[in-house]
C-alpha positions in Angstrom: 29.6 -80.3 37.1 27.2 -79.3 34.5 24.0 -81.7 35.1 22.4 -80.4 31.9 25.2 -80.5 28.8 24.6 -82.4 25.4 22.8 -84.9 27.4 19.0 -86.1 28.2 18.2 -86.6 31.6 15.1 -87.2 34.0 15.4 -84.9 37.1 13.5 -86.3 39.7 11.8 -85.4 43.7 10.4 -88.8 44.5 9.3 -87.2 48.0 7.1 -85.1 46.0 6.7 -87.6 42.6 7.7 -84.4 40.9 9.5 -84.9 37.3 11.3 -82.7 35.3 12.2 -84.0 31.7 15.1 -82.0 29.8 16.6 -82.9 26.2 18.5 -80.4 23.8 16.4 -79.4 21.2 17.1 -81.9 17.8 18.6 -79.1 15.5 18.6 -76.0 17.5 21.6 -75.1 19.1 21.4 -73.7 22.8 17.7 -74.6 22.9 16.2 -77.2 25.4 13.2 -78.8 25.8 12.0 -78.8 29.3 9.0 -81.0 30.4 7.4 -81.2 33.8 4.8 -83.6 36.0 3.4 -82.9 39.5 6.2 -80.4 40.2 4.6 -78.3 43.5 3.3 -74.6 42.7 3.3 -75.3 38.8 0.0 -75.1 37.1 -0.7 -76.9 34.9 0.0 -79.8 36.8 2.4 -81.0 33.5 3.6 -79.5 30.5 7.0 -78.6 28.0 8.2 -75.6 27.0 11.6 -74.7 25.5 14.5 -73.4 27.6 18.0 -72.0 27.3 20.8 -71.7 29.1 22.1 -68.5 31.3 25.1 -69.0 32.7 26.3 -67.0 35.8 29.5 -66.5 38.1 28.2 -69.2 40.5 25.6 -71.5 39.0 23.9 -72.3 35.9 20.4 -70.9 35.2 17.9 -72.2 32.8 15.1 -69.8 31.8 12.1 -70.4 29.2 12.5 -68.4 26.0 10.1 -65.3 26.4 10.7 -65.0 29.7 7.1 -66.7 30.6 8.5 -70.3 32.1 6.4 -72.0 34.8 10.3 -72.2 36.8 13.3 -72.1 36.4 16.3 -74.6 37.0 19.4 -74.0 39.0 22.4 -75.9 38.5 25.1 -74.8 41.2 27.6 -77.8 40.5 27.1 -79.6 43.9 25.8 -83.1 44.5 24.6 -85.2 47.6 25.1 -89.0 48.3 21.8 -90.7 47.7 22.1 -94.5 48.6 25.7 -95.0 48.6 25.5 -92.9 44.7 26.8 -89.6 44.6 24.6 -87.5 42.6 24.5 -84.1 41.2 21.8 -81.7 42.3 19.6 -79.2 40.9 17.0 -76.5 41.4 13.6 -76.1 40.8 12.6 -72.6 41.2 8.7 -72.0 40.8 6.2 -69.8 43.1 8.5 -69.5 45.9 12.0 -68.5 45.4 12.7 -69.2 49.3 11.8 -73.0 49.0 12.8 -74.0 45.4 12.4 -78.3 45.1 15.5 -80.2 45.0 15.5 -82.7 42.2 18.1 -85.2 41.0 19.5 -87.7 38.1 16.9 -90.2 38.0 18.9 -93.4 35.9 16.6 -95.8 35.6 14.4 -93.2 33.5 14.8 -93.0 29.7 14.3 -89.8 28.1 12.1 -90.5 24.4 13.4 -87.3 22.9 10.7 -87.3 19.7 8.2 -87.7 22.1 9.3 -84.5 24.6 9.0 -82.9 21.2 5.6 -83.7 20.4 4.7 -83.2 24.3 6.0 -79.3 23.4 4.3 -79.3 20.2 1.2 -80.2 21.8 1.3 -77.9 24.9 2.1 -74.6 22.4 -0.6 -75.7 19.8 1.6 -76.8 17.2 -0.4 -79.0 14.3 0.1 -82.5 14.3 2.2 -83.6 11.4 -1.4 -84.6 9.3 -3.1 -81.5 10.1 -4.1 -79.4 6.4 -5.1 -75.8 6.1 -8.8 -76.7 6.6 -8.2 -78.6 10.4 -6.0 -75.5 11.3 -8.5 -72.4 9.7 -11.1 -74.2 11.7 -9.2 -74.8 15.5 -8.3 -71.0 14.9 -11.6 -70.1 14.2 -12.8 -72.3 17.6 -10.4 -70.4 19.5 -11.1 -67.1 18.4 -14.6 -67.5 19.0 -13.8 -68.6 22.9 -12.0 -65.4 23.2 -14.4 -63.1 21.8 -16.7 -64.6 23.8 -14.4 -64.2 27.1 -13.1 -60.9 26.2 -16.4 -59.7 24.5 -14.5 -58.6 21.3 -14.7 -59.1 18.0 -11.5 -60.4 16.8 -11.1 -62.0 13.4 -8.1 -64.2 12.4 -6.0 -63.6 9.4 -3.5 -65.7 9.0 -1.1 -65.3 6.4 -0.9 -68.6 4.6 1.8 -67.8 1.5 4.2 -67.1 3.9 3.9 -70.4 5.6 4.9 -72.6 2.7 5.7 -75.8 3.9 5.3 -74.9 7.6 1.6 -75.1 7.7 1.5 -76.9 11.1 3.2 -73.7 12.6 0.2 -71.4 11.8 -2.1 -73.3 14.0 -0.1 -71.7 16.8 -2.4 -69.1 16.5 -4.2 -70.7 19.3 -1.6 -70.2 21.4 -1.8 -66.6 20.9 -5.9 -66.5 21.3 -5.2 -68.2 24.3 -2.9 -65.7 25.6 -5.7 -63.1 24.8 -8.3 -65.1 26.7 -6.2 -65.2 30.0 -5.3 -61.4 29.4 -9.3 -60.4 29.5 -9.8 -61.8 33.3 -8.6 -58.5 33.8 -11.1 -55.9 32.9 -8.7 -53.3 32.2 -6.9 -55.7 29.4 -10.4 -57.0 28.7 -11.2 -53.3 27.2 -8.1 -52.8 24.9 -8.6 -56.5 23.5 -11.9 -55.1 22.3 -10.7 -52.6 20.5 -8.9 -54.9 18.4 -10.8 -56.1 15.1 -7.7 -58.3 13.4 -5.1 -61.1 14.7 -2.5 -60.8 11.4 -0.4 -64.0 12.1 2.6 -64.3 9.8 5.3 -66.6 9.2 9.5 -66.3 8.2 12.4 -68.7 8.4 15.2 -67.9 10.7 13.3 -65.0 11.7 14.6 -65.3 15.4 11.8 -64.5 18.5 8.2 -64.4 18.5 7.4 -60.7 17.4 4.0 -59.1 18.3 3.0 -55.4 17.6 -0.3 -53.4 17.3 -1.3 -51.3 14.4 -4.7 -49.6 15.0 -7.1 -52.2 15.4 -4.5 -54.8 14.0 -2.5 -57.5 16.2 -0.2 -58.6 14.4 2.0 -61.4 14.9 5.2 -62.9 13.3 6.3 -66.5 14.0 9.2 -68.3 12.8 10.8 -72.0 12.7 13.1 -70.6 16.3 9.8 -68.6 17.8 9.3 -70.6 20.8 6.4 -70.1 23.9 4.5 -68.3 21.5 1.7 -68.3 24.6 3.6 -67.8 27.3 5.6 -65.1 25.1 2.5 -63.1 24.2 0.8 -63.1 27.7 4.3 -60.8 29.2 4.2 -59.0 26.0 0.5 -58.3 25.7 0.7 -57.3 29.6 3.2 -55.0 28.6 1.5 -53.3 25.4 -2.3 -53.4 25.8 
């Protein structure tokens, strides 16, 4: 049995009052979102990021896009009988592969897909629906200060706005990416090539797939899109990989 298709569903561990939220993605095929509260070993303590499916010989696996998830969740088709119910069971696998949590179907919980949407939207620094060019120049322009500060650099944010077009909101994401930055400089090795950087290019193109990052010089550049999901989680393995 697969816990996870076409459906929303509350996993739950009430030993440990962890939840896991998960609801397909409205309009993107294969894509879920995946929210969490209390779950053991994941900091921070709650959050939402968007998942997708790997299916294996023996179990179902369901990774963050990017590759930088907080856990992943097993699915291995078995169940247990929880007060006379048989239910099916699933995986949390965070910081310790050895002991992953074991959560179940939690019925009496209703899953508010729009709001699991804005949870994401919130937790990757996506603009509220209101936000203009102004609100988003100036939480860029916060951020990027914080992480010059942090990394000692002197960074500048350029973000593209004609290639945005209606998709304003999406720019603002640029935090996300800052933030990434930020956590990369607690290392003083990282901390060095992030100050040789003098530009964050951010761009923007419909249906164009992943979250792309490169470096040109003193130029980061970075291309977003309507499907580029965990732009911070994304950046922080790609930026350990390429600084």
């Amino acid at each position: 049995m697969n816990v996870l298709l076409a459906l929303a569903v509350v996993l739950a561990n009430d030993m440990e009052h962890a939840r896991v939220t998960v609801a397909d993605y409205p309009g993107v095929p294969d894509a879920l979102i995946v929210a969490w509260q209390d779950v053991p070993g994941v900091t921070p303590a709650s959050g939402a990021m968007v998942y997708q499916r790997d299916q294996g010989d023996s179990e179902t696996r369901y990774l963050a896009i990017g590759g930088g998830g907080k856990f992943a969740l097993l699915d291995r088709g078995r169940s247990r009988l929880i007060r006379a119910s048989s239910l099916p069971v699933m995986w949390v696998v965070a910081n310790d592969p050895k002991h992953p949590l074991e959560v179940v179907p939690d019925a009496n919980q209703r899953v508010d897909v729009p709001a699991l949407v804005a949870q994401y939207e919130a937790f990757e620094a996506i603009a509220p629906a209101a936000a203009t060019r102004t609100t988003i120049d100036a939480a860029i322009a916060a951020q990027a200060a914080q992480t010059n500060k942090t990394c000692g650099a002197q960074l500048a944010a350029r973000t593209q706005w004609t290639t945005f077009g209606t998709n304003l909101r999406l720019a603002n994401q640029a935090v996300a990416i800052l933030e990434a930055l930020d956590g990369a400089c607690s290392d003083k090795d990282y901390a060095s090539a992030v100050k040789k950087l003098r530009t964050l290019k951010v761009d923007f193109k419909s249906g164009g797939g992943a979250l792309r990052l490169e470096i040109t010089g003193t130029e980061l550049a970075v291309h977003l899109s309507d499907t580029s999901f965990n732009p911070r989680e994304t950046a922080e393995i790609w930026l350990h990989g390429h600084l």
